[in-house]
C-alpha positions as CSV (number, residue, x, y, z in Angstrom):
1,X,128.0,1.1,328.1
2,X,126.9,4.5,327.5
3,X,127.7,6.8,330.9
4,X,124.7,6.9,333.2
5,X,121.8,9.0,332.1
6,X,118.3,10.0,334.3
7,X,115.6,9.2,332.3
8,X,111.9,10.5,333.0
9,X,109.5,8.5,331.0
10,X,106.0,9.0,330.7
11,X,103.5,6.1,330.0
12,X,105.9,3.9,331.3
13,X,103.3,0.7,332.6
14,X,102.2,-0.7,328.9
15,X,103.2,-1.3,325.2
16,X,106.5,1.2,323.9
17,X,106.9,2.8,327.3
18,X,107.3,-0.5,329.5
19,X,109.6,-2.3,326.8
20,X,112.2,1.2,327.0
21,X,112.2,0.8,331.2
22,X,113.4,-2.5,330.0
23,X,116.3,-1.6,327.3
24,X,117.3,1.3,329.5
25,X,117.9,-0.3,333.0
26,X,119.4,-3.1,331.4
27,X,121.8,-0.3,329.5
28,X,122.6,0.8,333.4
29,X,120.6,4.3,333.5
30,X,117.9,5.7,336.0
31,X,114.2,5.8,334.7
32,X,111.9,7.8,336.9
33,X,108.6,6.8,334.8
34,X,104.6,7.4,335.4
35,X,101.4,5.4,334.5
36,X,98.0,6.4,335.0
37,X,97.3,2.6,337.0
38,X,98.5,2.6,340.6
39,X,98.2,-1.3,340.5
40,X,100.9,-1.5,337.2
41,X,102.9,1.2,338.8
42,X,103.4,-1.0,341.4
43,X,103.8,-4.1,340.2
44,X,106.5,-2.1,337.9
45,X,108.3,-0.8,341.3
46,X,108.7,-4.4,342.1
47,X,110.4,-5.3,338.9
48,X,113.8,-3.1,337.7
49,X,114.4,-1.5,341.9
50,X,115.6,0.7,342.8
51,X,117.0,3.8,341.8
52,X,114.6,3.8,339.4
53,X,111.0,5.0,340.9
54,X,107.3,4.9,339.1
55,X,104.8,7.0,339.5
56,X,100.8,6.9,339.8
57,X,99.8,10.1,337.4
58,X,97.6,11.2,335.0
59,X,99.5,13.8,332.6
60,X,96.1,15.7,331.7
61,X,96.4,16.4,335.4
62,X,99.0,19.5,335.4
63,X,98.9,19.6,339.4
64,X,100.0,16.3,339.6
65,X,102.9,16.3,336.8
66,X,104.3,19.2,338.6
67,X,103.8,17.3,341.7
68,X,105.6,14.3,339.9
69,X,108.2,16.5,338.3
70,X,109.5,18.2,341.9
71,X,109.9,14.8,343.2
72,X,111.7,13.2,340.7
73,X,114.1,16.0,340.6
74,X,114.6,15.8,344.1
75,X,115.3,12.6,344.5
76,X,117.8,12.1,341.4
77,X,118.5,15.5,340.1
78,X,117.6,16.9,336.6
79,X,117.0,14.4,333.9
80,X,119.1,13.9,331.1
81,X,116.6,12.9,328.7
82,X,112.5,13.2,329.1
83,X,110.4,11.2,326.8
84,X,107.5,12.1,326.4
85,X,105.3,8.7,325.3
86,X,102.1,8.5,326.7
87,X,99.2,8.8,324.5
88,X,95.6,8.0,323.5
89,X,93.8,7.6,320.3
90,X,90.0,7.7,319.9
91,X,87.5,4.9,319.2
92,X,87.7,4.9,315.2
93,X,85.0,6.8,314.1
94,X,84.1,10.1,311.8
95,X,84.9,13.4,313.7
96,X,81.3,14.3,314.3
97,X,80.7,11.3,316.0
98,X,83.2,11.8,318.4
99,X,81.7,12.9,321.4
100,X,83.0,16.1,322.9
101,X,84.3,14.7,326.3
102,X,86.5,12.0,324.1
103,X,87.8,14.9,321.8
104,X,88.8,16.4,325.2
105,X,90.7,14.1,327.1
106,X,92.5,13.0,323.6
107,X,93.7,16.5,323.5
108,X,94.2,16.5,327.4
109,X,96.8,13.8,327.4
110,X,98.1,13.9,324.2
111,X,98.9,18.2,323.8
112,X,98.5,19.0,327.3
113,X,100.2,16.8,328.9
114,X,103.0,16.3,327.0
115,X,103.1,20.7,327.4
116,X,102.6,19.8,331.3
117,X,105.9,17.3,331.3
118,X,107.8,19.9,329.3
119,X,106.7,23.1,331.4
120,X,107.6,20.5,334.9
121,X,111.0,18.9,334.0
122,X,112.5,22.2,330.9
123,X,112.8,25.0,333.5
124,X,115.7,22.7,335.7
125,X,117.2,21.9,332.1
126,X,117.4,25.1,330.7
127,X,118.8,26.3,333.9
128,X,121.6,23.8,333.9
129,X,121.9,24.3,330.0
130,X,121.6,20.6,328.9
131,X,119.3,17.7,328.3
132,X,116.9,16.6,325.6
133,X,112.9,16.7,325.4
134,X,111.9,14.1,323.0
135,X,108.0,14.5,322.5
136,X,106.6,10.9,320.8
137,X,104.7,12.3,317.5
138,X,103.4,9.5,314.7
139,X,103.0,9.4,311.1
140,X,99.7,10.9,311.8
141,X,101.8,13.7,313.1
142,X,102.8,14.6,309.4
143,X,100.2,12.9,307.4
144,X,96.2,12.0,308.1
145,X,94.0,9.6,307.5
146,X,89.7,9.1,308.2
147,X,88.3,8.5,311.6
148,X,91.5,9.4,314.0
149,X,90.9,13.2,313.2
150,X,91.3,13.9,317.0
151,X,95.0,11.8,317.4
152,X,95.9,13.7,314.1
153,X,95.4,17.2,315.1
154,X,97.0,16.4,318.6
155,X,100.0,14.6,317.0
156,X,100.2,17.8,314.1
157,X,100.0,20.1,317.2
158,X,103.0,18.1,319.5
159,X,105.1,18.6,315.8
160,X,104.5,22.5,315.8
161,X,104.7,22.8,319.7
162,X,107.7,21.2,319.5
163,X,109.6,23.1,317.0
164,X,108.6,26.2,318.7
165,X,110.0,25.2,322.0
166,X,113.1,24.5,320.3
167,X,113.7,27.6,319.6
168,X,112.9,28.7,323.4
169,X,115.7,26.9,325.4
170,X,119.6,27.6,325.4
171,X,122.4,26.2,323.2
172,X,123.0,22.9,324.9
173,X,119.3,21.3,325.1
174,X,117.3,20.0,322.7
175,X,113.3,19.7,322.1
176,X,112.4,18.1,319.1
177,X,109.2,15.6,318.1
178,X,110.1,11.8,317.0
179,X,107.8,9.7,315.2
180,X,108.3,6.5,316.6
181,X,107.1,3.9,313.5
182,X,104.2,2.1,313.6
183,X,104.2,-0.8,316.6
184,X,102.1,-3.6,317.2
185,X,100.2,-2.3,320.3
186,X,96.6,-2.3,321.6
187,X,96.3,1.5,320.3
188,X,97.7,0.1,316.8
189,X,94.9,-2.5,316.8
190,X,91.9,-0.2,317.6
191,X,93.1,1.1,314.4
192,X,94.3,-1.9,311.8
193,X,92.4,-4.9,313.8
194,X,94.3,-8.1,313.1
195,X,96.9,-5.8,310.1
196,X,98.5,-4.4,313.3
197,X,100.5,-7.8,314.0
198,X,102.4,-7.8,311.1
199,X,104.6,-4.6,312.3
200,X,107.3,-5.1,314.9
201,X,105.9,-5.7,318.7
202,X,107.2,-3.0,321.6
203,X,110.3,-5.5,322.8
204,X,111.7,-5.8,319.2
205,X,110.7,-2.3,318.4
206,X,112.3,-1.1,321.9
207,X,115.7,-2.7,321.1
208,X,116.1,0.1,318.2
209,X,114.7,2.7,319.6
210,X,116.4,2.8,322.6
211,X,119.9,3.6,321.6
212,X,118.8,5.8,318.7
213,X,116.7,7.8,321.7
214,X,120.0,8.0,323.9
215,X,122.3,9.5,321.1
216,X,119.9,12.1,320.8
217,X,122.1,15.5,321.7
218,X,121.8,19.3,321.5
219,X,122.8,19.0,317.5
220,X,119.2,17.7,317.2
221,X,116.9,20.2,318.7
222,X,113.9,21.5,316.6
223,X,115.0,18.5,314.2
224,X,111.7,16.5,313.1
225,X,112.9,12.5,313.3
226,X,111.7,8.9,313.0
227,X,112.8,5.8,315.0
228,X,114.8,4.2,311.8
């Protein structure tokens, strides 16, 4: 077993994020994760114990990720590896019928949040000159397609945010952008409708992804990847 690691996870309550708490406490390492649903943060508390702690927040809110991020440290020290997986997509649809307010909180969660996580948990990491930042892109990260214009330029923006941090932080941690494949989740099947079952579900998809995201080391930083 791999030595101990403190993971902070984000998104942690449903689909990818729930089925890594999984793979990693049964690998033997601390995840400190957040939803946005108090009610599936809890019922998560009562499931892997403790060490490992979850968190009602909302990553568009920056108060409360610093908020989040102070604690966590705290209470288990600077993480070892922050993923940052939460996400939303928008309802299908052209980009001028997305309504301003969706556009928004797509880009809130999506690009600001995941810049809220990094600018809470990088400062301790840089200071103690190791860790990794991995920021969840998508194939629509390096490619597009119609009617998910708004996940497409958030996903293309946590690609070039990514690969500019890298070149921020010290020699010894790493910021990069994975895409993760395509999973069989609800976000998938607001997309592909009934198509999206046919691609791997978040437990099988979790059992690869996992150890690929924990040998993830300083050689990697700025370095675009995929979940193989």
């Amino acid at each position: 077993m791999n030595a101990r690691r403190n993971i902070v996870l984000t998104g942690a309550t449903r689909g990818c994020g729930r089925a890594l708490v999984d793979v990693f406490v049964r690998a033997g390492h601390v995840v400190h994760g957040c939803g946005r649903s108090a009610d599936q943060v809890a019922a998560l508390n009562r499931t892997p114990g403790a060490p490992n702690l979850f968190t009602a927040v909302d990553i568009a809110d920056d108060s409360a990720v610093q908020a989040w991020a102070r604690e966590t440290i705290d209470q288990v020290g600077v993480p070892d590896l922050v993923i940052n997986n939460a996400g939303l997509i928008n309802a299908s649809a052209p980009m001028w019928e997305v309504t301003a307010e969706e556009f928004s909180r797509v880009v809130d969660v999506n690009l600001k949040g995941t810049a809220s996580v990094m600018r809470a948990f990088l400062p301790a990491m840089v200071a103690r000159r190791s860790g990794v930042v991995v920021n969840f892109s998508s194939g629509w990260g390096r490619s597009t397609a119609p009617e998910v214009a708004p996940y497409c330029a958030t996903k293309w923006a946590v690609e070039g945010l990514s690969q500019s941090v890298a070149q921020e932080v010290p020699p010894g941690v790493a910021v990069l952008a994975v895409n993760p494949g395509v999973i069989h989740t609800e976000m998938l099947e607001s997309c592909f409708g009934q198509a999206a079952r046919s691609y791997d579900d978040p437990e099988a998809w979790a059992q690869r992804a996992g150890p690929f995201l924990l040998k993830l080391g300083s050689s990697d930083n700025g370095v675009a990847l995929s979940v193989p």
